[in-house]
C-alpha positions as CSV (number, residue, x, y, z in Angstrom):
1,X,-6.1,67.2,42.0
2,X,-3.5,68.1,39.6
3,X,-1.6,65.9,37.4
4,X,2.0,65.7,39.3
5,X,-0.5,64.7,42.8
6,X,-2.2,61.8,40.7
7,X,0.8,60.2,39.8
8,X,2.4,60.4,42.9
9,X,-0.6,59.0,44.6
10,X,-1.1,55.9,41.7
11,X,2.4,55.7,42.7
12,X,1.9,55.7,46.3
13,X,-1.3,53.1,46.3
14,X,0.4,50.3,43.9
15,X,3.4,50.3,46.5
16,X,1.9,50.1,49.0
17,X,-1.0,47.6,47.7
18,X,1.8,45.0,46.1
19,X,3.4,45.1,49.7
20,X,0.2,44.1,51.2
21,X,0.2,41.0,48.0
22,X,3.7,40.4,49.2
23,X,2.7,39.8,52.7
24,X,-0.3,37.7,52.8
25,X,-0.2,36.3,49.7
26,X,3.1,35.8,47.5
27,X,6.5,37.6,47.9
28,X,6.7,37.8,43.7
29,X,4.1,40.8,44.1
30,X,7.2,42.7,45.0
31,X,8.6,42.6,41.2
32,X,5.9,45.2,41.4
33,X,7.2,47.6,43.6
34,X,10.3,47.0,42.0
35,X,8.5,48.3,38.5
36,X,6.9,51.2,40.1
37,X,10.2,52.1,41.6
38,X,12.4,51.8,38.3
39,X,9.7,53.7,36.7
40,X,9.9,56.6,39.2
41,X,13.5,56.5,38.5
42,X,13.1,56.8,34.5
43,X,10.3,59.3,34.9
44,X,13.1,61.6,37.1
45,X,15.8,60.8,34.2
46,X,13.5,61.4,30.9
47,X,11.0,63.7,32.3
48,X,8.0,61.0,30.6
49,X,5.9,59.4,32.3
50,X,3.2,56.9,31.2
51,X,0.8,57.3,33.9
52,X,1.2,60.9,33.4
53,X,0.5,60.7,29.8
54,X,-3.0,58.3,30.6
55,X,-4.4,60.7,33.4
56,X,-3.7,64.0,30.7
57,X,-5.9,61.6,28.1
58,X,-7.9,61.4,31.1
59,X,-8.6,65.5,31.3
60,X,-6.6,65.8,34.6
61,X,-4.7,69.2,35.0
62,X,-1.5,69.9,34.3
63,X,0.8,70.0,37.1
64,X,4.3,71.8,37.3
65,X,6.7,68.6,36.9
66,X,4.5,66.9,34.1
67,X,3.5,69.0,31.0
């Protein structure tokens, strides 16, 4: 797994895990689908991203959108 596939999939997983919150337990859990959306959004803007900078401290390999 390269670096650009592990983000998208931490990505992927705390969406659709703070959905799942949202529906059987409290709708605020969807502040954090909001926050993984805006960060999507900055990470397409600026080109950083902090879960791409933990999982390269983390020995993943480097992928083609995150260096």
């Amino acid at each position: 797994m390269n670096l650009d596939r592990a983000v998208l999939a931490l990505a992927g997983t705390m969406t659709v895990a703070s959905v799942a919150l949202a529906a059987f337990s409290s709708t605020w859990w969807l502040l954090l689908t909001a926050f993984v959306g805006l960060n999507l959004l900055q990470a397409s803007i600026t080109g950083f991203c902090p879960a791409a900078h933990v999982f390269r401290k983390l020995g993943v390999d480097a992928g083609c959108a995150f260096r």
